[in-house]
C-alpha positions in Angstrom: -60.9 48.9 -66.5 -58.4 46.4 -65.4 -56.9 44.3 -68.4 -54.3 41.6 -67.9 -52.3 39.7 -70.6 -50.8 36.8 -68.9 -47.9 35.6 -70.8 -45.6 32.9 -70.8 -42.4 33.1 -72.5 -40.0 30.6 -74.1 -42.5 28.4 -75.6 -41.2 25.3 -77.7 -38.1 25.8 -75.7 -38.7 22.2 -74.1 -41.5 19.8 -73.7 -41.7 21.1 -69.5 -41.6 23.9 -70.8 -44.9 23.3 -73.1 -46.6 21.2 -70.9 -46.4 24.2 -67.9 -48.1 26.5 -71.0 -51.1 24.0 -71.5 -52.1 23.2 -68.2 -52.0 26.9 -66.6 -54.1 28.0 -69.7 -56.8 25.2 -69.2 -56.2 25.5 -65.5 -55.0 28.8 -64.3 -55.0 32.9 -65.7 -52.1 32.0 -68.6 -53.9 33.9 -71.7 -50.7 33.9 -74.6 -47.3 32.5 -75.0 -44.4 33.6 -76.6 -43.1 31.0 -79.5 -39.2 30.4 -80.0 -39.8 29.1 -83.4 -36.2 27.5 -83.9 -36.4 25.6 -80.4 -36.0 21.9 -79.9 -39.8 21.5 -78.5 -41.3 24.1 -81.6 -43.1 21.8 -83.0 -44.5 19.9 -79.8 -45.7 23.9 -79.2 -46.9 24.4 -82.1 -49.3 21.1 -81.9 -50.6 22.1 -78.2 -51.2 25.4 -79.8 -53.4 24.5 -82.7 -55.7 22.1 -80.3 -56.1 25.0 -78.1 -57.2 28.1 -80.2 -58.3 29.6 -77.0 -54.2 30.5 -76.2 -53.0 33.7 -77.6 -49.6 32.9 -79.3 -47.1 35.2 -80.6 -43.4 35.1 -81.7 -40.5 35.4 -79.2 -37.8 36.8 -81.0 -34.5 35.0 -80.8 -31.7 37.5 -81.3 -29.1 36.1 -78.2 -28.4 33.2 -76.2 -30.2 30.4 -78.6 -31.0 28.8 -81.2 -31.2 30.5 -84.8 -33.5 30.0 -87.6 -31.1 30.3 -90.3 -27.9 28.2 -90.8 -25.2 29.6 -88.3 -22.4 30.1 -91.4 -25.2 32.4 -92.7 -24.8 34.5 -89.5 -20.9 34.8 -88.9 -21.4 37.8 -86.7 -24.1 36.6 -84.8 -23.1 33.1 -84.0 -20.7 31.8 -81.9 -18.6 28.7 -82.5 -21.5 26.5 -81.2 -24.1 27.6 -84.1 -25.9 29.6 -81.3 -26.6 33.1 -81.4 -24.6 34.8 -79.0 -24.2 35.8 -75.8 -22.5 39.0 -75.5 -25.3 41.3 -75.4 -23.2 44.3 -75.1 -20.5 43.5 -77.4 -23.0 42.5 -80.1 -24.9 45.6 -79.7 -21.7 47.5 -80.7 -21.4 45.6 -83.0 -24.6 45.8 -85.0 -24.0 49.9 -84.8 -20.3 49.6 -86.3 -21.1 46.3 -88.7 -23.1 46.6 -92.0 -22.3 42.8 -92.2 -24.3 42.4 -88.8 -27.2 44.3 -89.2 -27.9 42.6 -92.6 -27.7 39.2 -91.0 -29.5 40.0 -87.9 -32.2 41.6 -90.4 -32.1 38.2 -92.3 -32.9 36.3 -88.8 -35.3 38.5 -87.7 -37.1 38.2 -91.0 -36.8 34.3 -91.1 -38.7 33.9 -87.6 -41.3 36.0 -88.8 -41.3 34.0 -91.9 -41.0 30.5 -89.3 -43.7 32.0 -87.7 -46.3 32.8 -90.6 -45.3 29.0 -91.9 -47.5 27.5 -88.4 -50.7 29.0 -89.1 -51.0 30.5 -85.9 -52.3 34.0 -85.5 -50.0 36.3 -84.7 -51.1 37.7 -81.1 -48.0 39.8 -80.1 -44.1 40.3 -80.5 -41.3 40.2 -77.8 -37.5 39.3 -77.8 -35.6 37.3 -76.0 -33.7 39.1 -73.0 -35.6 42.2 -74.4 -32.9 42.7 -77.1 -35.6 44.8 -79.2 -35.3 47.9 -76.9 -31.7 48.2 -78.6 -32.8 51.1 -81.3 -31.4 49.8 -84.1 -33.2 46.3 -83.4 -36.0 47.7 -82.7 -36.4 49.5 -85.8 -35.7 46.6 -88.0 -38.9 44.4 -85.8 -41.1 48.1 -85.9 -40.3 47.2 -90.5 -40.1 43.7 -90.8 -42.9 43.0 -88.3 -45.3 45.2 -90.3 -44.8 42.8 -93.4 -46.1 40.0 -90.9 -49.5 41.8 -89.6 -47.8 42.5 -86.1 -50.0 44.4 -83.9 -48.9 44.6 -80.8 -45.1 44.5 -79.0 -44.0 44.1 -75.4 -42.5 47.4 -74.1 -40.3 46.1 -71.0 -41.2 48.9 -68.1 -41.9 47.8 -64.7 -43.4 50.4 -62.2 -40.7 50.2 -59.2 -43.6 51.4 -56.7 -46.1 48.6 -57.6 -43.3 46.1 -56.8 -42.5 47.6 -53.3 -46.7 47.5 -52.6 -46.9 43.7 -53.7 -43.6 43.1 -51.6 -43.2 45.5 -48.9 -39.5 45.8 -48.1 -38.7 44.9 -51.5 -36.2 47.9 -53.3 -36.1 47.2 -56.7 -32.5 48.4 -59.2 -33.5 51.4 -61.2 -33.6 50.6 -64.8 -30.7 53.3 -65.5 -29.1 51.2 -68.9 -32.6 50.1 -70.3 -35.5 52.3 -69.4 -34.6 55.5 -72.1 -34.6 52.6 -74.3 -37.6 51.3 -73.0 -39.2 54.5 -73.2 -38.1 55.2 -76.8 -39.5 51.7 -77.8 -43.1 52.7 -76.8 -42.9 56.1 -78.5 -41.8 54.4 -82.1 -44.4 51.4 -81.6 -47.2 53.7 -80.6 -46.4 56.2 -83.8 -45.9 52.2 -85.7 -50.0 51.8 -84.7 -48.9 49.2 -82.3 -50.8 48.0 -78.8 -48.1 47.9 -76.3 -49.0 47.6 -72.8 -48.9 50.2 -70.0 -46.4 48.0 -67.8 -44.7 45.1 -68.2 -44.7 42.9 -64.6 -42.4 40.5 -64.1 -38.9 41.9 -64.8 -37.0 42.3 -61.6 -38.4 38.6 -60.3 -37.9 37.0 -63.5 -37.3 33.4 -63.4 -38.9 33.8 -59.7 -42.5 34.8 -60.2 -43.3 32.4 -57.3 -47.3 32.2 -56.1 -46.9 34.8 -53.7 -45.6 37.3 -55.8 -48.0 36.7 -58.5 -50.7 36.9 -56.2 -49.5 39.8 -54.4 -49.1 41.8 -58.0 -53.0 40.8 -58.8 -54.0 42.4 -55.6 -52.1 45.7 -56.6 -53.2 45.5 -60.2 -53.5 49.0 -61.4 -56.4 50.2 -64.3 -55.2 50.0 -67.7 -54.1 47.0 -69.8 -50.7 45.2 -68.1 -48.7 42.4 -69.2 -47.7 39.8 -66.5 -45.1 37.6 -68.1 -43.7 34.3 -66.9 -41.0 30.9 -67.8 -43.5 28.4 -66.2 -42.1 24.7 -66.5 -43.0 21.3 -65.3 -40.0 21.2 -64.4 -36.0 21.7 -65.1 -33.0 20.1 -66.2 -33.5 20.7 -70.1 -31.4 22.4 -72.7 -31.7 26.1 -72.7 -32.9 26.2 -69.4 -31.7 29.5 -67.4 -29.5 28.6 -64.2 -31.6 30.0 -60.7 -34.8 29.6 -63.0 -38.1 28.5 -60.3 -39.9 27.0 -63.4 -42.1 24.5 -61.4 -42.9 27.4 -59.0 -44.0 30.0 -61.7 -46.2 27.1 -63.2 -47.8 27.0 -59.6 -48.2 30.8 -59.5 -50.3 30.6 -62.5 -52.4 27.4 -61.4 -53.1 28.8 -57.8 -56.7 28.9 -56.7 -56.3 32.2 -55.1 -54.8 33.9 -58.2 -57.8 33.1 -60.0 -60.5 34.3 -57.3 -58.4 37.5 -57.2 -59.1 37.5 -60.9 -62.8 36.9 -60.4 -62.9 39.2 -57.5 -61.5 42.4 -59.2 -63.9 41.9 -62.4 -60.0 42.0 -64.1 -60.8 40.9 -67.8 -58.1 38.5 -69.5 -57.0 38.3 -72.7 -54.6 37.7 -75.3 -53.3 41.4 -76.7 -55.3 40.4 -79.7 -58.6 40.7 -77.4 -57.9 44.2 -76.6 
């Protein structure tokens, strides 16, 4: 059987950014979104999300490159002189193995988005991270404990079959995953001993920020048996704060509105869903 979570991440980053989510739910295959609970347009998500029950939501982890929940002088090694998290994925990393200081704040923040989350009311579909920082072990153990106090049930594990990508685009060679798949591949052996769902492939990592209509399509053609995750940054459009440079927002809104998406859908019996559903 073919199940497909459609997601869209970076909800309540912007009001484009929301507006992309509610139409390509209503009028396209988008199934769940991923909420950045500390975001400018949170609360403009949240309020789309409680008139549309239908919409799977779950919580997008903000570890890097945003906004935090907690007040920045409460995360000193986290923050950078902006009151942002940080952007030094590598360095930070290193960091939260040699710092006791930084893994107790970034415990803190972790626990004070679930804790944003739980204050919305809104079930509690999935968990996923920003840039994927929850493949990094020691991250990933601290969501795999915290997120059980929350009633989280099922986590993105960030693998992309290469071969499925050169199918949908012939021509295509994708990067092999060398720095992030033995993390990847750790990550689904602790959630799945954790009692998690986690999917058996994550689409939408080497186009991200350019799932255009033709790729999206192109991927539902080849859609293997087995539940996948197809995640997305739809937008109505761009020039808002947060927004990633290169980013096709308005095109992977189209993707997900396109008539011939959805008769693939129809056509291949695929059923949709939030991760809940399955």
């Amino acid at each position: 059987m073919k199940r497909l979570v459609v997601t869209a991440d970076d909800f309540g980053l912007s009001r484009e950014v929301n507006e992309a989510v509610e139409q390509a739910h209503h009028e396209g295959i988008l199934t769940a979104a991923s909420l950045m609970v500390s975001a400018p347009g949170a609360a403009d998500a949240v309020a789309r999300a409680r008139r549309t029950p239908s919409l799977r939501v779950g919580l997008h982890l903000v570890l890097v490159e945003a906004w935090p929940t907690l007040p920045a002088d409460r995360l000193p090694d986290l923050t950078d002189g902006r009151g942002l998290m940080r952007t030094d994925m590598e360095r930070l990393g290193l960091d939260l193995a040699l710092k006791a200081s930084a893994r107790r704040q970034l415990a803190a923040e972790i626990r004070a988005q679930f804790e944003a989350y739980q204050a919305t009311g809104l079930p509690l579909d999935h968990v996923n991270a920003h840039k994927h920082f929850h493949i990094h072990p020691l991250i990933a153990g601290m969501v795999l404990r915290i997120g059980r106090d929350y009633g989280m049930r099922a986590l993105r594990v960030p693998r992309e079959p290469r071969d499925l990508l050169r199918r949908a685009e012939p021509g295509f060679t994708p990067k092999p995953a060398l720095d992030t798949a033995p993390w990847a591949a750790l990550l689904a052996v602790r959630a799945r001993q954790a009692g998690l769902l986690i999917p058996d492939r994550t689409l939408g990592l080497a186009w991200s920020g350019a799932m255009t209509p033709e790729r999206v399509i192109a991927l539902l053609r080849h859609l293997p048996d087995g539940l996948t995750e197809l995640y997305t940054h739809p937008a109505t459009a761009g020039g808002f704060p947060g927004e990633a440079p290169g980013y096709r927002y308005s095109a992977e809104r189209d993707a997900l509105i396109a008539p011939e998406g959805k008769a693939i859908v129809a056509r291949s019996e695929v059923r949709l869903g939030g991760f809940s559903d399955f």
